[in-house]
C-alpha positions as YAML, in Angstrom:
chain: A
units: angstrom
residues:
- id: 1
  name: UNK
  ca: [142.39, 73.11, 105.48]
- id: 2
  name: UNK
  ca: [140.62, 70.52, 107.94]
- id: 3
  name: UNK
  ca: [142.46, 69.58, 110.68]
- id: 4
  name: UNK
  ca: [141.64, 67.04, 113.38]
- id: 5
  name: UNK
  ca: [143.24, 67.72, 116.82]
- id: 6
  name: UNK
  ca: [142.99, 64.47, 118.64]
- id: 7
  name: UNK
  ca: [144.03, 64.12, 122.56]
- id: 8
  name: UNK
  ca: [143.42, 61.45, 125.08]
- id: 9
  name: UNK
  ca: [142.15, 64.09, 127.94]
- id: 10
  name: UNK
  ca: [143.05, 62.45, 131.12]
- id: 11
  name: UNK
  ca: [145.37, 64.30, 132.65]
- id: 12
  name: UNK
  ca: [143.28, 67.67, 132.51]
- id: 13
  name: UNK
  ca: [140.65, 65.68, 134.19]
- id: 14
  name: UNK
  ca: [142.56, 64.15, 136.98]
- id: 15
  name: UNK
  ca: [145.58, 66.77, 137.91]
- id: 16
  name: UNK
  ca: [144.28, 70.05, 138.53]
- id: 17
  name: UNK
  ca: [147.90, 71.46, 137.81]
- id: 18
  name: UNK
  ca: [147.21, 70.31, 134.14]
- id: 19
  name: UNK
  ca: [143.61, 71.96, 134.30]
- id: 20
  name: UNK
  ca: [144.96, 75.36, 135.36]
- id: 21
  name: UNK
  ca: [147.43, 75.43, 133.18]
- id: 22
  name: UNK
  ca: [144.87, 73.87, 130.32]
- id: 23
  name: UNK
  ca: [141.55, 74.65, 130.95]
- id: 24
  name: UNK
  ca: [140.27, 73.41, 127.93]
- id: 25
  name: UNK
  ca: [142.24, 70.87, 127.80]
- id: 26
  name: UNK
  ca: [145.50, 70.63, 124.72]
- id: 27
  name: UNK
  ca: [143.16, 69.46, 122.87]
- id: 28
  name: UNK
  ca: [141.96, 73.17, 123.39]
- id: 29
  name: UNK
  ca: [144.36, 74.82, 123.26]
- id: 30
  name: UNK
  ca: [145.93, 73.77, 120.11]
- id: 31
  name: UNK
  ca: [142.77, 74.48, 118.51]
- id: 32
  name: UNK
  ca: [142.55, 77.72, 119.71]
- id: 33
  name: UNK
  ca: [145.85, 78.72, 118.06]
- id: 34
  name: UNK
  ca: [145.21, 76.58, 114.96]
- id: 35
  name: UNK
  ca: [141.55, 78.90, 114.08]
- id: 36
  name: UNK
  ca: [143.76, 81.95, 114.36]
- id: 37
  name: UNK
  ca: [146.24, 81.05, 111.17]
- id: 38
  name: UNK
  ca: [143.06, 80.65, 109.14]
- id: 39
  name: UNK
  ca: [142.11, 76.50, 109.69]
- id: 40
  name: UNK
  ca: [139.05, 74.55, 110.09]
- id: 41
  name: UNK
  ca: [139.78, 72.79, 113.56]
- id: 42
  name: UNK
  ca: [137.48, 70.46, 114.96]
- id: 43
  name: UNK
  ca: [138.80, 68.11, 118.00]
- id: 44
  name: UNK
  ca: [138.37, 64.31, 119.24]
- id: 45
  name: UNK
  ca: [139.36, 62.61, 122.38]
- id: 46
  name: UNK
  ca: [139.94, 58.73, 123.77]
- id: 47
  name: UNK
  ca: [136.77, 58.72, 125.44]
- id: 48
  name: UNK
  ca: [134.10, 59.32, 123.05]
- id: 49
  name: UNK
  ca: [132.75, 56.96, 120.70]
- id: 50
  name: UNK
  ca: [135.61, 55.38, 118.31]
- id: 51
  name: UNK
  ca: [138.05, 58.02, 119.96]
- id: 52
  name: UNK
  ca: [136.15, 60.45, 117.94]
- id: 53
  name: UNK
  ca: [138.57, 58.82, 115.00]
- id: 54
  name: UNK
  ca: [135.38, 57.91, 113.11]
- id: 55
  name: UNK
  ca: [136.00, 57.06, 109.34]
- id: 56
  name: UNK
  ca: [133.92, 59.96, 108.74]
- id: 57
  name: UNK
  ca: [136.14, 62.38, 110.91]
- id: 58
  name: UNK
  ca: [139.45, 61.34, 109.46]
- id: 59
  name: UNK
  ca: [137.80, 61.41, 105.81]
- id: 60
  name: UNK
  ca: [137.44, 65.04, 106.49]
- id: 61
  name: UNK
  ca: [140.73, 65.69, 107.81]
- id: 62
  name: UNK
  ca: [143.39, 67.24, 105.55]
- id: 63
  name: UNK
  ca: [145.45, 66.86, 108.71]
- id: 64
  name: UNK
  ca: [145.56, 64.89, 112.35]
- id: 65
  name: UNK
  ca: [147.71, 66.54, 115.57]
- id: 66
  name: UNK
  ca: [148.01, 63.97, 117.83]
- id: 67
  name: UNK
  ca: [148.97, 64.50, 121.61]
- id: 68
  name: UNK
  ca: [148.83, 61.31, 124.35]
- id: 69
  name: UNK
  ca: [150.60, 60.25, 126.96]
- id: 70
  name: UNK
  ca: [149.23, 57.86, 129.79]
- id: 71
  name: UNK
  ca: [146.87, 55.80, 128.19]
- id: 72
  name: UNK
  ca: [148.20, 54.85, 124.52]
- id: 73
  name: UNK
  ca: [146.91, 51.60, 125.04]
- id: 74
  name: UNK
  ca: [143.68, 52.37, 125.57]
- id: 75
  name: UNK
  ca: [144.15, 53.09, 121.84]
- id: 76
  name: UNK
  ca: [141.99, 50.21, 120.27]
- id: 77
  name: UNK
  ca: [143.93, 48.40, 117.98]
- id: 78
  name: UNK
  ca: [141.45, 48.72, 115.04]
- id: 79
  name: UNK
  ca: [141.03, 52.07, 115.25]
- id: 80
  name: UNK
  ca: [144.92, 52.90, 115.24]
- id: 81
  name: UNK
  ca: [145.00, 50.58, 112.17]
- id: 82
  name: UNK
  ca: [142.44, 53.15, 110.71]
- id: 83
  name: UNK
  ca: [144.72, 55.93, 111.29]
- id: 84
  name: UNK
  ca: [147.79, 54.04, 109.96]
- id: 85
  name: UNK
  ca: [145.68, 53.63, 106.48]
- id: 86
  name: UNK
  ca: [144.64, 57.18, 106.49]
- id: 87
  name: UNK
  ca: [148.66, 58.71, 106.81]
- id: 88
  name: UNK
  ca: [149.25, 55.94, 103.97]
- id: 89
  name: UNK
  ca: [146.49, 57.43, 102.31]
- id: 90
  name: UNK
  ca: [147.44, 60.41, 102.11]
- id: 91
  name: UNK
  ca: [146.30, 62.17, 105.57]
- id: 92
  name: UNK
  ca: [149.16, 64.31, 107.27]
- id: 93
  name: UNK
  ca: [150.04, 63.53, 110.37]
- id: 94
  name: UNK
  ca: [151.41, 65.55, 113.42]
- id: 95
  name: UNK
  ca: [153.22, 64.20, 116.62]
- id: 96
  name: UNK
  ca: [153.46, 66.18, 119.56]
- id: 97
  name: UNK
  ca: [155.31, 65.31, 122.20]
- id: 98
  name: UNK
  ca: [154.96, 62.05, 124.59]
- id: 99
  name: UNK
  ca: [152.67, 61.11, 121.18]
- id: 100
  name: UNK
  ca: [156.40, 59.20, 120.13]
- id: 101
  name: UNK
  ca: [155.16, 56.23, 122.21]
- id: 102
  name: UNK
  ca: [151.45, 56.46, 120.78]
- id: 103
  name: UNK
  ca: [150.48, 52.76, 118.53]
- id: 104
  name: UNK
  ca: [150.06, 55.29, 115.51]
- id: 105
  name: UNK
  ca: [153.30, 56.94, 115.71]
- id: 106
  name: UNK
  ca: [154.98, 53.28, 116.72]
- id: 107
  name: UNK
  ca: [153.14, 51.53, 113.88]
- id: 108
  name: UNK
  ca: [154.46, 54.29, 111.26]
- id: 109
  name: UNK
  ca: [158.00, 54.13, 112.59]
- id: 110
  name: UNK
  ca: [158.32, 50.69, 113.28]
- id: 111
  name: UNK
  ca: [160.17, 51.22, 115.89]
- id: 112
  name: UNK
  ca: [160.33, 51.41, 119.59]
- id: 113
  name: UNK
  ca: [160.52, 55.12, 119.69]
- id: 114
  name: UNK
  ca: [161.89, 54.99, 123.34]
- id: 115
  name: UNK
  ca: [164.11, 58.01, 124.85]
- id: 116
  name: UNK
  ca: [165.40, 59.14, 127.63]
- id: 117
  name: UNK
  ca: [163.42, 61.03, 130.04]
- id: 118
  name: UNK
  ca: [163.48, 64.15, 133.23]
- id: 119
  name: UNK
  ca: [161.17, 65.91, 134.49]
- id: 120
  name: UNK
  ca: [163.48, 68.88, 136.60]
- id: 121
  name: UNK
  ca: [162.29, 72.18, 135.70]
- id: 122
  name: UNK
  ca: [165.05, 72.09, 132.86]
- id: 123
  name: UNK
  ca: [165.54, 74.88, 130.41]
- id: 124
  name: UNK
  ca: [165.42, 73.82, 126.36]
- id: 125
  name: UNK
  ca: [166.97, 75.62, 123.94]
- id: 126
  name: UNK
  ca: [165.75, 74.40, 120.39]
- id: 127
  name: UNK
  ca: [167.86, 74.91, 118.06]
- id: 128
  name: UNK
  ca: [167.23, 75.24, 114.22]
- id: 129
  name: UNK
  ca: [169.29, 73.36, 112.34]
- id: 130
  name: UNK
  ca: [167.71, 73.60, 109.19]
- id: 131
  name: UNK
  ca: [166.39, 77.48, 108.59]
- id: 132
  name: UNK
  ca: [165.25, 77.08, 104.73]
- id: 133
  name: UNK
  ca: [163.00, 74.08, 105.21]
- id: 134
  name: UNK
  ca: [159.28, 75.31, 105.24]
- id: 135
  name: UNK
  ca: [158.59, 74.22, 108.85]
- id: 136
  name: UNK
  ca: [161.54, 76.67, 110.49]
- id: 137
  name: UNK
  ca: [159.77, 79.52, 108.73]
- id: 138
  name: UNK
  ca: [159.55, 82.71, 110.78]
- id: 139
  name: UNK
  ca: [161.95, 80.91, 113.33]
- id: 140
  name: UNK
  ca: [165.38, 82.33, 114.42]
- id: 141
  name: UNK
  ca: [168.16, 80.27, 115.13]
- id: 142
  name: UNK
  ca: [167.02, 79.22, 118.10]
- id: 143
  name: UNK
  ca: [164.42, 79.69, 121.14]
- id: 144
  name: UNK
  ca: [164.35, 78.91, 124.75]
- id: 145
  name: UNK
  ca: [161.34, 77.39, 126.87]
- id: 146
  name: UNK
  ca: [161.93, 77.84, 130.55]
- id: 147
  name: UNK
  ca: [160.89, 75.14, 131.96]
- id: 148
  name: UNK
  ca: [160.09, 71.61, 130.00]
- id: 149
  name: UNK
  ca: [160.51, 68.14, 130.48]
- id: 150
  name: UNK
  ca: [163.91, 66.16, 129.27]
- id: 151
  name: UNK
  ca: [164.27, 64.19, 126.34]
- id: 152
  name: UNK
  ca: [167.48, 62.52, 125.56]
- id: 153
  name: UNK
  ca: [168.93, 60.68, 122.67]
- id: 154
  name: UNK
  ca: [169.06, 57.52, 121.92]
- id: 155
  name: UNK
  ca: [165.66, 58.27, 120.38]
- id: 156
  name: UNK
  ca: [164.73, 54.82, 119.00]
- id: 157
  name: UNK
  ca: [163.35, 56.21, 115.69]
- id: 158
  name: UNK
  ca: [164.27, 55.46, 112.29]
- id: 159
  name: UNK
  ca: [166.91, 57.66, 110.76]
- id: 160
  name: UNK
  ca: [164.53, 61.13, 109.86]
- id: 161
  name: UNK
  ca: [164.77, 62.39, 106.18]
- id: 162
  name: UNK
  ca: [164.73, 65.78, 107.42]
- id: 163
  name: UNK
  ca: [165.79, 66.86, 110.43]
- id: 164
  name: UNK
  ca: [164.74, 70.25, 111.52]
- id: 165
  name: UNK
  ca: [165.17, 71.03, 115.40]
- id: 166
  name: UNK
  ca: [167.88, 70.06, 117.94]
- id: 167
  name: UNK
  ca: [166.94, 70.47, 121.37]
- id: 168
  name: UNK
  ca: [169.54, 70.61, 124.20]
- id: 169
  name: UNK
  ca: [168.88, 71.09, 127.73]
- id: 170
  name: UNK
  ca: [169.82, 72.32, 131.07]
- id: 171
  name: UNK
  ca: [171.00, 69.34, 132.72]
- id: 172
  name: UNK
  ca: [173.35, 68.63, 129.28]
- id: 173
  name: UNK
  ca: [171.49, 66.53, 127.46]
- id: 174
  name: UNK
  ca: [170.52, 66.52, 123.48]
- id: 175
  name: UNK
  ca: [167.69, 65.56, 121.68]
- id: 176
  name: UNK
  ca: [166.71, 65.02, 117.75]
- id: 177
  name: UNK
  ca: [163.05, 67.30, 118.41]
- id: 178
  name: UNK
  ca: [161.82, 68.14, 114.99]
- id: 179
  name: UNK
  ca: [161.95, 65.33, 112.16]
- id: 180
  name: UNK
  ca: [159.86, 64.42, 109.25]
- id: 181
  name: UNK
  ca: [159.30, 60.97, 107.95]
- id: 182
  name: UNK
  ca: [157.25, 59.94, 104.53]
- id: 183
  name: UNK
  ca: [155.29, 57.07, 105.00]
- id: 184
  name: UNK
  ca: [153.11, 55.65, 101.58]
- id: 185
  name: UNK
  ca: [151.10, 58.89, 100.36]
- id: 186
  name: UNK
  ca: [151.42, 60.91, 103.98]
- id: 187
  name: UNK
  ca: [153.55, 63.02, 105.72]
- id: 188
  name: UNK
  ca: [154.47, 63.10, 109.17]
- id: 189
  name: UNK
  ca: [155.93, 65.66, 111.66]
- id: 190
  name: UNK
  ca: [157.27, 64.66, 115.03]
- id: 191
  name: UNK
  ca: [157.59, 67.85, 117.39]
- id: 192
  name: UNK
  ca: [158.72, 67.14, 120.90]
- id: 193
  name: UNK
  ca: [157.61, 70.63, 123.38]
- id: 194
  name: UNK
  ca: [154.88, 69.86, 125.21]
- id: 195
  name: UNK
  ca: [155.06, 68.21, 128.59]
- id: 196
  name: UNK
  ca: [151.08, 68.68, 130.20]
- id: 197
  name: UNK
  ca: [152.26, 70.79, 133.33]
- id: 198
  name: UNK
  ca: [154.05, 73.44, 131.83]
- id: 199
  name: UNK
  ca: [152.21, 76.28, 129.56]
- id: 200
  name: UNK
  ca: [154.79, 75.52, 126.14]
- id: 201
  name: UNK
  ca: [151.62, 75.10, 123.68]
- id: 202
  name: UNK
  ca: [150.89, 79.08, 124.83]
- id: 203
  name: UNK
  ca: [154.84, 80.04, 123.67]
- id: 204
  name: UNK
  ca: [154.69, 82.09, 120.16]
- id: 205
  name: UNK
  ca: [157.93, 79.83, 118.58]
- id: 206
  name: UNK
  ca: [156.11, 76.25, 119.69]
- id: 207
  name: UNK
  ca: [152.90, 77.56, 118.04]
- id: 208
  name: UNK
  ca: [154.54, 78.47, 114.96]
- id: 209
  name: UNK
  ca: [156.17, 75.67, 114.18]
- id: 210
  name: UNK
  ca: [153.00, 73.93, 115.06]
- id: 211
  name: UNK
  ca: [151.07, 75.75, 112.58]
- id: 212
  name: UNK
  ca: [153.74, 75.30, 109.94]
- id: 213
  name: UNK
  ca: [153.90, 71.78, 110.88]
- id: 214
  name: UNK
  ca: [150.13, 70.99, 110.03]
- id: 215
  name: UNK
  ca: [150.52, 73.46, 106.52]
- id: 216
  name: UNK
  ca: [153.72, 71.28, 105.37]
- id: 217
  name: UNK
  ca: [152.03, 68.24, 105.92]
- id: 218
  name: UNK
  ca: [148.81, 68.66, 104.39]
- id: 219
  name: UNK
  ca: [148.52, 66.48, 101.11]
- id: 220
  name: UNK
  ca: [149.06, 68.43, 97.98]
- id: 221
  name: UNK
  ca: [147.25, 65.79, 96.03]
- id: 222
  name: UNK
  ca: [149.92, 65.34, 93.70]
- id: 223
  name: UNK
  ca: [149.17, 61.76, 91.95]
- id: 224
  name: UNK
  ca: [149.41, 58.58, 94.27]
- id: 225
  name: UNK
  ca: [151.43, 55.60, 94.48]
- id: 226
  name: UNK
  ca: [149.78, 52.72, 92.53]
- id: 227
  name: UNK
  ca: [150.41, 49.24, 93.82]
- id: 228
  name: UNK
  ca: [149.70, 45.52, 92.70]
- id: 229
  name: UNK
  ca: [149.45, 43.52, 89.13]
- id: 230
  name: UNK
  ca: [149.69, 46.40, 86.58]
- id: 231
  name: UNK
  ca: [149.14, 46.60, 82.74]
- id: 232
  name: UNK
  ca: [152.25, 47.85, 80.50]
- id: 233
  name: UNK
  ca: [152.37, 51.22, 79.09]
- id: 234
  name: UNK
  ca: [153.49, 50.34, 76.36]
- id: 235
  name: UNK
  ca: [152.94, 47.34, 73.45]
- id: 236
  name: UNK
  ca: [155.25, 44.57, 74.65]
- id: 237
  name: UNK
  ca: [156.28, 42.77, 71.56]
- id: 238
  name: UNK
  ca: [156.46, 38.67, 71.71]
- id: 239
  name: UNK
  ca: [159.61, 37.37, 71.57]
...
């Protein structure tokens, strides 16, 4: 399939504790992983033209992995209506991370999609609470990442119709961090690894799930939802 890996490249440019660990940026890096299982990956980023989300580009895209975290609203607002009409269209969608409080994600949710937050070194263990769906595929019952930054619950999210991944961390804390959500014709997959300091998009269970992520949400192009003034089926007799 075509995916789109969008990120909004700032901190790799400003922190060089990001660009070690990301020399290539996320954006780069989830690329690189997404080639291997097979995809055709191209990437965009906030500061080219149109955030690289050109009609064009998201036309092409079976799929869009989104990743941003200090400059959401930098987001133009008529280009993250774009993106809203392309998940309704039919476009899947994938969340990563500090993406909950992207306009995209916000605008699908309808929600404030606030959480708790830590950032302490903590250990997460992600649990997998739901081992037949298609995204926990080739994942055991759980996996640790060493060091990540804290979510918490109350995630400010509407209630998810699947939910996939519980993390729960070091300093006690839980958090709901793999859900899907249907939204018009798309699919959407909210995965929370992936703080920009620590190496998680290099750890074999985050990729995999990633990878799974973008193949469950790709559009199967079953028929689509048709809306507004519609003609019967059927010969409606006068009465």
């Amino acid at each position: 399939m075509n995916i789109l890996v969008w990120n909004e490249y700032r901190h790799e440019k400003e922190n060089p504790v990001v660009s070690d660990v990301y020399p290539e940026g996320i954006h780069g890096a989830l690329a690189d992983f997404l080639k291997k299982d097979g995809h055709t990956v191209t990437t965009a980023t906030l500061d080219e033209e149109e955030h690289g989300l050109t009609e064009e580009a998201l036309d092409n895209a079976d799929v869009l992995v989104w990743w941003g975290h200090k400059a959401h609203d930098e987001v133009e607002e008529d280009i993250a209506e774009r993106v809203k009409q392309r998940v309704l269209d039919g476009m899947g969608l994938v969340v990563l991370h500090s993406a909950h409080f992207s306009k995209i994600f916000k605008k699908l949710m309808g929600t404030g999609c606030d959480l708790k937050w830590r950032e302490a070194d903590d250990k997460e263990r992600i649990w997998n609470i739901d081992p037949t769906h298609p995204i926990a595929q080739g994942i055991s019952q759980y996996f640790d990442i060493e060091k990540e930054e804290m979510y918490g619950e109350h995630f400010d999210i509407p209630a998810p119709d699947e939910l996939i991944f519980l993390s729960w961390f070091e300093g006690g804390e839980v958090f709901r961090s793999g859900a899907t959500f249907k939204r018009g014709n798309g699919k959407i997959f909210y995965f929370r690894p992936g703080h920009e300091t620590y190496p998680t998009y290099y750890h074999e269970d985050v990729q995999k799930v990633i990878q799974n992520g973008v193949r469950w949400a790709q559009n199967t192009n079953g028929p689509k939802h048709q809306y507004g003034n519609a003609k019967p089926l059927e010969h409606i007799s006068e009465k």
